[in-house]
C-alpha positions, 0 to 999 in steps of 0.5 A: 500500500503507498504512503502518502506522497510516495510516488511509484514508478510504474512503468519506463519507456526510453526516458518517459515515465509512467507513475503513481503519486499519492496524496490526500485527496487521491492518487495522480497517474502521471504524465498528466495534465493540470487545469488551472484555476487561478482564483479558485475556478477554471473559469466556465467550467464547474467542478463537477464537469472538471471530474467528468472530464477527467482532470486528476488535479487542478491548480489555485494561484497563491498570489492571487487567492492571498489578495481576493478574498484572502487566505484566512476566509478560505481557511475559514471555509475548510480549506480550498477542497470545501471552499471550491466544492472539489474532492480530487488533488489541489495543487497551490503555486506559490505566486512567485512568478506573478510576484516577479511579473510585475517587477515595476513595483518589486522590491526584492531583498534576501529576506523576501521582496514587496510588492503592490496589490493589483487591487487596491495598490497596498504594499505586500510583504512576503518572507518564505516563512509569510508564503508557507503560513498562506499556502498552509490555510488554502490547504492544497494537498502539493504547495510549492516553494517561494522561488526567484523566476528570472526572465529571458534573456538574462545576464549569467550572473543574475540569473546564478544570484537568483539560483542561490536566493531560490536555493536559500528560500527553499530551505526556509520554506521546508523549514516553514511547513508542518502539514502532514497532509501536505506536501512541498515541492523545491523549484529548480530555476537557472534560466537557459543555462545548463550549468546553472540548472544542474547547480540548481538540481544540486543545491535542492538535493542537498537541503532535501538530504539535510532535512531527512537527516534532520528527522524532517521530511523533505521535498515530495517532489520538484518543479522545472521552472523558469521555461516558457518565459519568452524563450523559444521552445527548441531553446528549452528542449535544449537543456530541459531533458538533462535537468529533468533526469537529473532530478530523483528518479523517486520524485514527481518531475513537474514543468511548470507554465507548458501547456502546448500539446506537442511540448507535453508529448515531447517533454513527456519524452524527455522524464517529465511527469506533470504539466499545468498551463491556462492556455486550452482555457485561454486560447478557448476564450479568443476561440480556438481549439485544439484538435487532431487536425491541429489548431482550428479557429472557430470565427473561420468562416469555413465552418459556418455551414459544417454541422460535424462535430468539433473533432471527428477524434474526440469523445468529449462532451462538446464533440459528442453534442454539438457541431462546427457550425453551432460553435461558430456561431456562438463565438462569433456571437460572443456567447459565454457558452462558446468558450465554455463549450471551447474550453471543455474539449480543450481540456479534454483534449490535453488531459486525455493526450497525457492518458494516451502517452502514460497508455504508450509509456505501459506498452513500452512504445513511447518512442512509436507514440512520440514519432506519430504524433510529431508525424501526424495534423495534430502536430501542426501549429504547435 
């Protein structure tokens, strides 16, 4: 029987890995996709069409949920899990990037930085001990560490500075957390640099040994952050698999911010495990899907007369009930329902994409899986 937070390797196909993570609130079968939701929504969708559609774990926004309304009335409601109404796996991240997003009003120091509320324009002050005491009330089952997310392009030196701030803040955030049915995952960062990166794998390895020594537990997995930020995505594939395997092969190996289709298939090829991005919903909104043909734009006049479903490939409930035709029209008409509708198969469409590569990952055919779709419509655009 596994423990909690244990994670199982269940299977290996060349370097893509098939596994099992245990939490409180159920078990993740990886590689698999996260939707997120901000502000404690996936927006349009409801939690009980989120368990429909078969999402294993869904994001909140620390940043975000510590402003409006704040982490002590979630607290007060039981928890996020209570408080959204969602019974499966909730993961909180910490904030950080959004923190570092708005680096006209940071201040940043060793101790922890200052910042201003995008609400009411009050000064903010977080301390990796500050951000561990908000994520302990929202009460995610996976909180992540405070961590310095550098830009791109960076100067080396900067971005080795922001490697040892984020080292240092891992080691009080692991020092910070006491919830047993929580668990913390440590950030890799160092930009496009492959040394600095494996610097990064190092140091967090060694403040997780130094824990266990200690009598503490140490991290339950670790996030790959400091990606999609601007960069190209060749530039990422450049580095992203050597500080992937560099990680425990025991650990979860999260890559945070990715959501297009062919990057998962690809990064899941490379050892990565867990992925989260808003784009199916955000890209849903301006009317867009994903499907087997590639991206499809729904205002394409093209569709107007089609009364087939969305995607001939998909079972979701949008393909299953509804034609091209329809959501055109609703898109073009600004329906909400359009990007509900829009959103849902984008979801699907990801979620179900990382069960078909975990599905490869158990046949032992990554390899077959990865070249048919990097050789398929799917992969167009992407």
């Amino acid at each position: 029987m596994m423990a909690l937070f244990d994670y199982t390797l269940d299977a290996r196909s060349g370097h893509a890995r098939a596994g099992s993570f245990e939490t409180a609130h159920g078990t993740i079968k990886t590689p698999v996709f996260m939707p997120v939701g901000t502000s404690a929504t996936v927006k349009g969708i409801r939690t009980q069409t989120l368990e429909e559609i078969g999402a294993q774990v869904i994001l909140a926004n620390t940043y975000h949920l510590s402003l409006r309304p704040g982490e002590d009335l979630v607290a007060e409601a039981g928890g996020l899990h209570k408080f959204m109404n969602y019974p499966g796996p909730i993961l909180t991240d910490s904030g950080g990037f959004q923190v570092f997003s708005l680096a006209d009003t940071l201040k940043l120091d060793s101790d922890g930085l200052t910042f201003r509320s995008i609400y009411d324009g009050a000064n903010i002050r977080w301390t990796p001990e500050t951000n561990m005491e908000i994520q302990q009330k929202l009460g995610a089952d996976i909180i992540m560490q405070l961590d310095q997310c550098t830009p791109y392009p960076a100067e080396y030196d900067f971005v080795d500075k922001a490697v040892e701030l984020s080292a240092n803040w891992a080691r009080r955030c692991l020092a910070a957390h006491h919830r047993e049915d929580q668990t913390l995952f440590g950030i890799v960062q160092g930009g496009m640099e492959l040394d600095l990166r494996l610097k990064s794998v190092e140091l967090l390895q060694q403040i997780n040994d130094e824990s266990i020594a200690a009598g503490h537990k140490g991290f339950g997995g670790f996030g790959i952050g400091g990606y999609s930020v601007g960069e190209e995505h060749e530039v990422m594939f450049e580095t992203l698999g050597l500080v992937a395997r560099a990680l425990p092969e025991d650990k979860p190996r999260y890559l945070m911010g990715v959501g297009n289709p062919t990057t998962l298939v690809r990064a899941v090829g490379e050892g990565v495990d867990m992925f989260d991005c808003v784009l199916p919903t955000r890209t849903a909104r301006m009317g867009t899907a994903f499907s087997s043909e590639g991206r499809m734009n729904m205002r394409n006049a093209k569709y107007t007369h089609d009364f087939t479903p969305l995607d001939h490939a998909c079972d979701c409930p949008t393909c299953k009930n509804h034609t091209r035709a329809y959501i055109r029209h609703l898109v073009k008409q600004n329906e909400m329902l359009g990007a509900i509708l829009l959103s849902i198969h984008n979801l699907w469409f990801l979620i179900h994409l990382m069960d078909r590569a975990r599905d490869a990952v158990l046949a032992g055919g990554y390899d077959e899986f990865l070249a048919d779709w990097m050789n398929s419509p799917a992969a167009k655009d992407y």
